[in-house]
C-alpha positions as CSV (number, residue, x, y, z in Angstrom):
1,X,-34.2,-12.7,16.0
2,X,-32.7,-13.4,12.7
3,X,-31.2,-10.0,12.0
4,X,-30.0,-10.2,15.8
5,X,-28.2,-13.2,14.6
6,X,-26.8,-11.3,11.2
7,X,-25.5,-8.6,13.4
8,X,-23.6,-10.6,15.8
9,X,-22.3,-12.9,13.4
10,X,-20.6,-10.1,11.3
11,X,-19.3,-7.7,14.5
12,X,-17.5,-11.7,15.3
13,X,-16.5,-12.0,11.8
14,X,-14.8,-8.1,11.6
15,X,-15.9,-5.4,9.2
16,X,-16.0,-6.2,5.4
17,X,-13.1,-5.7,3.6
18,X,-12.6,-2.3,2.3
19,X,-12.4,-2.5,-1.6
20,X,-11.4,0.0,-3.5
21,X,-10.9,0.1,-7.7
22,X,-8.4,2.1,-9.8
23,X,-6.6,2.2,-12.8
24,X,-2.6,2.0,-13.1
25,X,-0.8,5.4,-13.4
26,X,2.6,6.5,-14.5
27,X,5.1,7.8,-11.8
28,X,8.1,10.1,-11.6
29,X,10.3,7.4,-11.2
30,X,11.6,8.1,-7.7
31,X,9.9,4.9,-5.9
32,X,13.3,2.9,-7.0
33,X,15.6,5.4,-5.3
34,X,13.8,5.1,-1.6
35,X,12.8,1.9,-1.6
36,X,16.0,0.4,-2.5
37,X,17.4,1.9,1.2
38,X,18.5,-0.6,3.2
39,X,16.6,1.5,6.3
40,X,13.5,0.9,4.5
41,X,14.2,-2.6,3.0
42,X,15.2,-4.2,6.5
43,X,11.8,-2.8,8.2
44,X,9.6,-3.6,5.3
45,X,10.5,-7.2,5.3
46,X,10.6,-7.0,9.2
47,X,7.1,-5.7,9.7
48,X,5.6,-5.9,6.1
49,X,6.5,-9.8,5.7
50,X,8.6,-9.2,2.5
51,X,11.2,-7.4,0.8
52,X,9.7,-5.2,-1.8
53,X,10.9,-5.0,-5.4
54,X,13.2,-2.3,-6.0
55,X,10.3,0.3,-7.7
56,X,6.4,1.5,-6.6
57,X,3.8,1.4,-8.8
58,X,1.2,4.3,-8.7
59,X,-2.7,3.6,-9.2
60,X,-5.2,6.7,-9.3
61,X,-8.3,5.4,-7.4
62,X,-12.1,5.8,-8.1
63,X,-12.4,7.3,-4.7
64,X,-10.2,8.4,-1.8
65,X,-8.1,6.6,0.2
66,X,-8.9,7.2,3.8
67,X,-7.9,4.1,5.6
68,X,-8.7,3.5,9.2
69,X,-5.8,5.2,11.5
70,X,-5.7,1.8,13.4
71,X,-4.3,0.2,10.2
72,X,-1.6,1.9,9.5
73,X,2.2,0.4,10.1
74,X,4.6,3.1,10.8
75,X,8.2,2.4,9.3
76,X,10.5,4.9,10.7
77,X,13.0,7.5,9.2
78,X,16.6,7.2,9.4
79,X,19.8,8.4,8.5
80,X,21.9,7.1,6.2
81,X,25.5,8.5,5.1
82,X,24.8,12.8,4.8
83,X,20.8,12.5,4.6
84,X,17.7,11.6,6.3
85,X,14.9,10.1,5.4
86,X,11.7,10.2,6.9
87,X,8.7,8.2,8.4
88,X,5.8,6.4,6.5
89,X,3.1,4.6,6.9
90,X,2.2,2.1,5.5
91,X,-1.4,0.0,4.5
92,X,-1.2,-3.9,4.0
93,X,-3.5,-4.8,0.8
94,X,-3.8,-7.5,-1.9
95,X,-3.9,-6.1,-5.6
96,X,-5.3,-8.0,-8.0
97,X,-5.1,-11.1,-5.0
98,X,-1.0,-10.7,-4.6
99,X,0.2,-9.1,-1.8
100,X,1.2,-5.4,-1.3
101,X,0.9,-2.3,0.5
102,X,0.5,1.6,0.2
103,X,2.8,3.7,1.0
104,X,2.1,6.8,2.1
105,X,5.6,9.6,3.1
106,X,5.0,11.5,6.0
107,X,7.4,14.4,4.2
108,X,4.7,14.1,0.8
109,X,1.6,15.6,-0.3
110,X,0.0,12.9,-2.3
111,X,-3.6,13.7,-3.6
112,X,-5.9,11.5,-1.9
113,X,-7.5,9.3,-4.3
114,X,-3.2,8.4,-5.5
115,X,-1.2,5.6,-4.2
116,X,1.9,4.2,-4.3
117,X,2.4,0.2,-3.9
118,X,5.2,-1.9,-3.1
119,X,4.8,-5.4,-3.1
120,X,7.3,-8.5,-3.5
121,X,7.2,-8.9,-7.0
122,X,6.9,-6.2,-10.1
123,X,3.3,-5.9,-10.1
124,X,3.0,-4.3,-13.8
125,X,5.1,-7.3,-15.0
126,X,3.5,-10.3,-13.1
127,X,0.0,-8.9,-14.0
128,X,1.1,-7.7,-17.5
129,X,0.1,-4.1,-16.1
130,X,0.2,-0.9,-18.3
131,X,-0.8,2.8,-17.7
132,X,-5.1,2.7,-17.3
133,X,-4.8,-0.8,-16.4
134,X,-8.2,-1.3,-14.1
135,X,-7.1,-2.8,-10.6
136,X,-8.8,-4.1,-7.4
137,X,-7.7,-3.6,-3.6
138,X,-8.3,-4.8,-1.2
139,X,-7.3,-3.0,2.1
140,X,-6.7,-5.7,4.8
């Protein structure tokens, strides 16, 4: 009866949050350049909440990331003056408790267990972050 109980209460309640660990790597320094777009930067803070500072920050996981399909938020590509730019998805998650998400290029081969956070604030500077910095997310 009791484990009855357990198992409705936490199908009611959702499943646990996904979290996942990494440490804070150096980029190629192209984050700045795409998400400063204004095609990007009016969806983000339409769908994402905020509008992302104007740079990524990379963290190489301790596993893969593999998030559910169901939680991905596409942001879609554009054109803007000669060029287009393509879809993404993206991931709402909290890094060390602030508020972010993964982006992940449809036109990019990222390895698996690398992402690339935006979030509304420089996350190296308001966490005093540098390269093998150990981080938590939490995939929401």
């Amino acid at each position: 009866m009791q484990a009855d109980h357990q198992d409705t209460k936490r199908s009611l309640e959702g499943a646990p949050a996904c979290i996942m660990r990494g440490k804070v790597s150096a980029g190629i320094g192209e984050g700045q350049f795409y998400i400063s777009k204004d095609g990007y930067k009016r969806q983000f803070r339409a769908i994402l909440g905020f509008e992302p500072f104007p740079g990524t920050m990379n963290v190489r996981l301790d596993t893969l990331f593999v998030p559910p399909e169901q939680k991905a938020i596409r942001i879609k590509g554009f054109q803007d003056e000669d060029r287009t730019f393509g879809e993404c998805r993206c991931y709402k998650i909290k890094l060390n408790g602030i508020d972010a998400a993964v982006v992940r290029p449809e036109r990019s081969n990222y390895p698996a267990d690398l992402i690339e956070v935006i979030a509304p604030v420089n996350l190296r500077k308001a966490l005093v972050l540098e390269d093998g910095a150990l981080v938590e997310i939490t995939l929401l």
